[in-house]
Structures are given as structure tokens and as C-alpha cells.
TORKE-871188 format. One record per atom (N, C-alpha, C): x, y, z; residue number from 1; atom name; residue in three letters. Coordinates in Angstrom, 1 decimal. Layout:
# TORKE-871188
{x=X, y=Y, z=Z, nr=NUM, atom=CA, rest=ALA}
...
***
This chain:
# TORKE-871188
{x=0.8, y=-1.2, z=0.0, nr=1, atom=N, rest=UNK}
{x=0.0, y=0.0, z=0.0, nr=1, atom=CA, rest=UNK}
{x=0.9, y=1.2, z=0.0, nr=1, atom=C, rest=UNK}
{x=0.7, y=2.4, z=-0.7, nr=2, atom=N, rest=UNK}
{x=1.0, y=3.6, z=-0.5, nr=2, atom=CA, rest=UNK}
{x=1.0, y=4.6, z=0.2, nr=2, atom=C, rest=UNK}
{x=1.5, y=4.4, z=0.9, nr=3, atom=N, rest=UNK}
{x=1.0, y=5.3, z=2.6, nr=3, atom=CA, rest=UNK}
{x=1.0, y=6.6, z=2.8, nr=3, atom=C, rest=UNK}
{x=2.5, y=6.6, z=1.5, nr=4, atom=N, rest=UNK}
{x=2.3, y=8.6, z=1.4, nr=4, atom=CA, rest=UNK}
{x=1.1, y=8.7, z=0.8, nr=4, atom=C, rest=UNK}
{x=0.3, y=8.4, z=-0.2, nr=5, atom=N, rest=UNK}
{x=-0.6, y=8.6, z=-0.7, nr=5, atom=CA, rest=UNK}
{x=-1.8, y=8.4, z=0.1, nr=5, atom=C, rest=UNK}
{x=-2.0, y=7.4, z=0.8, nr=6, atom=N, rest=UNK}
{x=-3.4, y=7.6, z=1.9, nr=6, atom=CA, rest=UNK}
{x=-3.1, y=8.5, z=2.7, nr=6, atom=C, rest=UNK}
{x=-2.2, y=8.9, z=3.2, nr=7, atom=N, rest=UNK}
{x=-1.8, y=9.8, z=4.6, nr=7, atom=CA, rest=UNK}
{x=-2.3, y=10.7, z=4.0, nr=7, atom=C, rest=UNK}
{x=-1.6, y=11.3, z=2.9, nr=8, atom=N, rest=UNK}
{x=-2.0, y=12.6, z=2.2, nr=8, atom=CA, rest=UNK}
{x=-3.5, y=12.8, z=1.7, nr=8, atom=C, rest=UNK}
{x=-4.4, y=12.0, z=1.3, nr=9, atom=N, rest=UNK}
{x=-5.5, y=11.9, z=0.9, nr=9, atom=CA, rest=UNK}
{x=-6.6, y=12.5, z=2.2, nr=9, atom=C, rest=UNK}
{x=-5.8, y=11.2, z=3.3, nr=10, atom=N, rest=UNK}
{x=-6.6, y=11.6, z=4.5, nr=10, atom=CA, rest=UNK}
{x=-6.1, y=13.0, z=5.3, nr=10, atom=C, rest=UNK}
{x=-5.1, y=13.1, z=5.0, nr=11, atom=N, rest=UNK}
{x=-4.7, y=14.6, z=5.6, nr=11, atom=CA, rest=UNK}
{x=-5.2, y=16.0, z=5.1, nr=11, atom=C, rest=UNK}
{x=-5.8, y=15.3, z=4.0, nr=12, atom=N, rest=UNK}
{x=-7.0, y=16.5, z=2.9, nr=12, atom=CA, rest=UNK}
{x=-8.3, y=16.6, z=2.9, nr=12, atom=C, rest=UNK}
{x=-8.7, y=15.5, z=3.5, nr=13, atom=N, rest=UNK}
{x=-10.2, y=15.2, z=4.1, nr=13, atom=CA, rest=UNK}
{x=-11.1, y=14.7, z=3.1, nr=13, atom=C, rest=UNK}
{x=-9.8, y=13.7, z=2.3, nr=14, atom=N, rest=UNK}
{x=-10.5, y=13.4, z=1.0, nr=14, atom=CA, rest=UNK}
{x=-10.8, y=11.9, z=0.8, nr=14, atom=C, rest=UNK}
{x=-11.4, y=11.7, z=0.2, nr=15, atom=N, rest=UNK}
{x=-12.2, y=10.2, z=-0.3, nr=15, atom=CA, rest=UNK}
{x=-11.7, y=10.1, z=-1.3, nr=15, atom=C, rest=UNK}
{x=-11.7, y=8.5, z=-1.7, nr=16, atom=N, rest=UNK}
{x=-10.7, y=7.7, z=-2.6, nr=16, atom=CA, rest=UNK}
{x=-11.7, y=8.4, z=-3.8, nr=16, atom=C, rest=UNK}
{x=-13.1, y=8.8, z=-3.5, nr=17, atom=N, rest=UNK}
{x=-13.9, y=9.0, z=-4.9, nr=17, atom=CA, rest=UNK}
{x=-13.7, y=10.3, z=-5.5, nr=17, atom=C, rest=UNK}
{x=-13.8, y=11.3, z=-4.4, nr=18, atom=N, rest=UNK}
{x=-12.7, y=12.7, z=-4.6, nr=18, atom=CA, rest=UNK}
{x=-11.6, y=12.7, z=-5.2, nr=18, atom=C, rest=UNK}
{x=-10.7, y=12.1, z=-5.1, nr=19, atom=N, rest=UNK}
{x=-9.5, y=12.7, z=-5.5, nr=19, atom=CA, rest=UNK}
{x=-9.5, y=12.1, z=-7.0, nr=19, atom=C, rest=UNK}
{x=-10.2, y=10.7, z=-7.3, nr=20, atom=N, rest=UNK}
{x=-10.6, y=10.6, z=-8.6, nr=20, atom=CA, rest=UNK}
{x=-11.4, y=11.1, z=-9.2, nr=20, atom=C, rest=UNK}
{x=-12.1, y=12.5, z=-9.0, nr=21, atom=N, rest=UNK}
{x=-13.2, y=13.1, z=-9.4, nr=21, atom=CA, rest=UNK}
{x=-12.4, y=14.2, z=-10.4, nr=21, atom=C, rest=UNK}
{x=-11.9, y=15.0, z=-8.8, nr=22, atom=N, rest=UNK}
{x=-11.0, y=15.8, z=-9.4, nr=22, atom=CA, rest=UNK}
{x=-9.8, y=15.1, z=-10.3, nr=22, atom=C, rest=UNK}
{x=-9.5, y=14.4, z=-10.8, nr=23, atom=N, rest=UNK}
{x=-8.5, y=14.1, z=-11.0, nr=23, atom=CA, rest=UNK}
{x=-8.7, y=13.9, z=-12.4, nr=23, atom=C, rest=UNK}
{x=-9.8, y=13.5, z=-12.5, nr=24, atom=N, rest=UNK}
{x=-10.4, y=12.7, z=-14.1, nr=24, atom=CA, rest=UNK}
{x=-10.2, y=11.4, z=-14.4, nr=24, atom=C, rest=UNK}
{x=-9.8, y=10.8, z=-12.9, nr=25, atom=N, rest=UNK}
{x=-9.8, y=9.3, z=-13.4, nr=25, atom=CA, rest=UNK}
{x=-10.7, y=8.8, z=-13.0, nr=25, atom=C, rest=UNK}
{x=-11.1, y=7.1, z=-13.0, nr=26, atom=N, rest=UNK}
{x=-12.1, y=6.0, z=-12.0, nr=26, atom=CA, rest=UNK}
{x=-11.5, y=6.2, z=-10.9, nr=26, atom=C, rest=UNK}
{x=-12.7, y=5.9, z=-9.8, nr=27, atom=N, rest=UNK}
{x=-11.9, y=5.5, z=-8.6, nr=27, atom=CA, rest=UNK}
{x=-11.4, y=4.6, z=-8.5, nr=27, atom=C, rest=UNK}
{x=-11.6, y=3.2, z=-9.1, nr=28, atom=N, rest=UNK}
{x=-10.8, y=2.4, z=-9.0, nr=28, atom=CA, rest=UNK}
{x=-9.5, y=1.9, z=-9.5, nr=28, atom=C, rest=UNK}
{x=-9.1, y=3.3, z=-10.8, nr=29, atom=N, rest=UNK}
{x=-7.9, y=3.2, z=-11.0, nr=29, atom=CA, rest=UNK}
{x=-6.8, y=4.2, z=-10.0, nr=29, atom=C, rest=UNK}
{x=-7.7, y=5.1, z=-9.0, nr=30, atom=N, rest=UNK}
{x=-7.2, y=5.6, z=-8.2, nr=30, atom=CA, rest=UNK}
{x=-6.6, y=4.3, z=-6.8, nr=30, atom=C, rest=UNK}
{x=-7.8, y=3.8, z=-7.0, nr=31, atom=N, rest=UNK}
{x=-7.4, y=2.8, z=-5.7, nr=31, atom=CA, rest=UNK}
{x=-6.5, y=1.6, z=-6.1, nr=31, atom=C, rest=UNK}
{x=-6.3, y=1.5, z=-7.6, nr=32, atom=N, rest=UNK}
{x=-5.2, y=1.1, z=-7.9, nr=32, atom=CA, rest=UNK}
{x=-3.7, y=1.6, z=-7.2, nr=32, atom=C, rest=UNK}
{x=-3.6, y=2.8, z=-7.7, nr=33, atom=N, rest=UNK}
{x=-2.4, y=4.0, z=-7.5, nr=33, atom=CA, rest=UNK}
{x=-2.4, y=3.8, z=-5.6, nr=33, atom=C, rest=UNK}
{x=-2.9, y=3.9, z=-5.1, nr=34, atom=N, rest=UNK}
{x=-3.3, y=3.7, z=-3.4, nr=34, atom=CA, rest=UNK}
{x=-3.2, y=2.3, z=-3.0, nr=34, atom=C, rest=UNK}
{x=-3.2, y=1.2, z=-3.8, nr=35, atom=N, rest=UNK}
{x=-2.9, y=0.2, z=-3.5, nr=35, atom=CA, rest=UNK}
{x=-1.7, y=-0.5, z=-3.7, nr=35, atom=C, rest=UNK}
{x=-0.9, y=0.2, z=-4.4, nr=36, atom=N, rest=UNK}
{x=0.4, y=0.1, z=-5.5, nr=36, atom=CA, rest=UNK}
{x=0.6, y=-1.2, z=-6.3, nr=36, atom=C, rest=UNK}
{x=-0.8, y=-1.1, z=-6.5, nr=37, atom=N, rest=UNK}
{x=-1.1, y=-2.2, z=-8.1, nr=37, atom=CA, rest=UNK}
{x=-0.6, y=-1.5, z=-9.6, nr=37, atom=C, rest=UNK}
{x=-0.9, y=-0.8, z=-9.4, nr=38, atom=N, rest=UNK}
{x=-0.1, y=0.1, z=-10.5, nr=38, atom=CA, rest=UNK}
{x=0.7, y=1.6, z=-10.0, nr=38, atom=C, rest=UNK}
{x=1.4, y=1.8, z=-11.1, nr=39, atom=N, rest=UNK}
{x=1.3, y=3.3, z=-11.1, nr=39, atom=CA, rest=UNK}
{x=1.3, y=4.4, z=-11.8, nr=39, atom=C, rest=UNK}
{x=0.7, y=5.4, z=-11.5, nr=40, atom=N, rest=UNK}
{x=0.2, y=6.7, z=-12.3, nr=40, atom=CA, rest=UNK}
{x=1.3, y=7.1, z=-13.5, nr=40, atom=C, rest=UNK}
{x=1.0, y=7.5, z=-14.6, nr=41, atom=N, rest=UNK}
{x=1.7, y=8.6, z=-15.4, nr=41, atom=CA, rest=UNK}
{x=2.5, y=9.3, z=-15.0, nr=41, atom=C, rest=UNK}
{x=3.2, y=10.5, z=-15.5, nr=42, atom=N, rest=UNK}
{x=3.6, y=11.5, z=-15.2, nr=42, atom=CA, rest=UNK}
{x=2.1, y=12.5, z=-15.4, nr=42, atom=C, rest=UNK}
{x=1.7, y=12.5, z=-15.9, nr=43, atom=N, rest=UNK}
{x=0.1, y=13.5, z=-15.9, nr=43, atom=CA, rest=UNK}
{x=-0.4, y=13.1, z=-14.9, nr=43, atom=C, rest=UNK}
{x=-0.8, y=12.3, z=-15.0, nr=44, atom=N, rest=UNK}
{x=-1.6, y=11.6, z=-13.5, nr=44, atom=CA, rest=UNK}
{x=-1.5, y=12.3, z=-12.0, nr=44, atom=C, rest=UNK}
{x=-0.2, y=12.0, z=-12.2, nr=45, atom=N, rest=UNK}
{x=0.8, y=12.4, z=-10.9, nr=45, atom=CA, rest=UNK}
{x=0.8, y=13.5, z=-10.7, nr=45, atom=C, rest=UNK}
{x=0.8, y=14.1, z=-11.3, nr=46, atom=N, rest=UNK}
{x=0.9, y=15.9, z=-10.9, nr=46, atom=CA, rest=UNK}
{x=-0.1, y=15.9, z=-10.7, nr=46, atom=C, rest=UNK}
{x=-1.5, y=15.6, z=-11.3, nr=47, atom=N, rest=UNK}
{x=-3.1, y=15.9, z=-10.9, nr=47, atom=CA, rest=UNK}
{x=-2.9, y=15.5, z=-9.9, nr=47, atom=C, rest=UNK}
{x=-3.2, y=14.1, z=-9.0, nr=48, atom=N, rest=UNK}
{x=-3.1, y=13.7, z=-8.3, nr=48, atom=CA, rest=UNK}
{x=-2.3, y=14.7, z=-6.7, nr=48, atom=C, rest=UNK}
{x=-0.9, y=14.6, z=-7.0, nr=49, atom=N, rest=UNK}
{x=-0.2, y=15.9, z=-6.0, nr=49, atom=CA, rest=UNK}
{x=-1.2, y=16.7, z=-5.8, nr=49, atom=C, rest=UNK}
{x=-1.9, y=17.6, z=-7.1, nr=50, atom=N, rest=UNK}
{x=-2.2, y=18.9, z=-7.3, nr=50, atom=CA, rest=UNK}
{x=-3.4, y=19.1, z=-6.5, nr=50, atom=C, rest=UNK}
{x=-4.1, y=17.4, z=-6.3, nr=51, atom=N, rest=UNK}
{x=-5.4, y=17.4, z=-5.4, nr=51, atom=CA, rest=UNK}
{x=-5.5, y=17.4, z=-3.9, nr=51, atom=C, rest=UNK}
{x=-4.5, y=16.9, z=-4.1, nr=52, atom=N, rest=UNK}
{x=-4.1, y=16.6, z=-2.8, nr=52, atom=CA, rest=UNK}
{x=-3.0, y=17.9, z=-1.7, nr=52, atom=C, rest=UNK}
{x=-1.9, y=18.5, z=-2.7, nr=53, atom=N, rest=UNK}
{x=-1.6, y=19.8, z=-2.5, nr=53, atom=CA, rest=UNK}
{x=-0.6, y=19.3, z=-1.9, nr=53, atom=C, rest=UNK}
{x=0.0, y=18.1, z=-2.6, nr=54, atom=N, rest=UNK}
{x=1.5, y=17.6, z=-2.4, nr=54, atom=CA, rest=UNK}
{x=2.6, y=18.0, z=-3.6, nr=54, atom=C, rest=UNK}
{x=3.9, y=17.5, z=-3.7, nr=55, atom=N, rest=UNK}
{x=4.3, y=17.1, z=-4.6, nr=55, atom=CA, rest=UNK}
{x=4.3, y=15.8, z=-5.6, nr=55, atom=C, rest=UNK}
{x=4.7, y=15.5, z=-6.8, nr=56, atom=N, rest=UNK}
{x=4.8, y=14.2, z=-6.9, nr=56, atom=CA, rest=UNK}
{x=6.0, y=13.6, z=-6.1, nr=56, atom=C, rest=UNK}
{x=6.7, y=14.0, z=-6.1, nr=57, atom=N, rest=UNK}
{x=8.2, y=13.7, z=-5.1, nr=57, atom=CA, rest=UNK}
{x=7.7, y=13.4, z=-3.7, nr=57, atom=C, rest=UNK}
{x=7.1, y=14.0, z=-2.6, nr=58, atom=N, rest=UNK}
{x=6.0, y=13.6, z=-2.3, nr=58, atom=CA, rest=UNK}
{x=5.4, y=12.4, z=-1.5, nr=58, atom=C, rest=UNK}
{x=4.8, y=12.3, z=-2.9, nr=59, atom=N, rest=UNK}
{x=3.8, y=10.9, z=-3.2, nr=59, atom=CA, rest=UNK}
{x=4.1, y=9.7, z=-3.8, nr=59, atom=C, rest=UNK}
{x=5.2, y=9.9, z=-4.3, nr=60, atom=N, rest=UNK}
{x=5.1, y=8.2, z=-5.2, nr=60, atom=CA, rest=UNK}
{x=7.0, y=8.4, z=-5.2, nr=60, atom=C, rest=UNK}
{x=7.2, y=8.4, z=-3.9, nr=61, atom=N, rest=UNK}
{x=9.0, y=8.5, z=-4.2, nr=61, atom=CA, rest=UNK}
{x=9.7, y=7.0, z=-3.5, nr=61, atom=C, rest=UNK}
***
């Protein structure tokens, strides 16, 4: 699991469905990226930071 990435989600007061909303993806390819079944793009990633009000460095380092 990606824990920068949950920490930070939850440190935003955001839902796995939120940050996919804003982001333009499914939630469940977000909960992919949160599960570290896969991982995000470089576009992704910056959305993703950008929702959250991290960096990608961050989040997926």
C-alpha cells in the first residue's frame, strides 16, 4: 500500500472517490495507484499531487 498517498489523501479530508473526481480518473484506477497495483503517469501524478496539495516527489518517491 502507499501510505504517502493515503496519509496525504486523508490529511486532505478526501475520499478515494474525490480525488478521482478531481483528477479525471475512475476511482478504482485511483485505488489502484493507493494500492500500488499500479502506477500513475507523469500527468496523473501531478493531478493527483495537485489534489491533494503535495508534490509528486511527495507521493510516489
Amino acid at each position: 500500500m502507499n501510505e504517502l498517498l493515503k496519509s496525504a489523501r486523508k490529511a486532505a479530508g478526501k475520499t478515494q472517490a474525490q480525488v478521482a473526481k478531481e483528477t479525471g480518473i475512475s476511482e478504482i484506477a485511483y485505488q489502484r495507484y493507493e494500492y500500488d497495483m499500479r502506477e500513475p503517469g507523469v500527468k496523473t501524478a501531478i493531478r493527483i499531487a495537485k489534489a491533494l496539495g503535495r508534490t509528486v516527489e511527495e507521493l510516489f518517491s
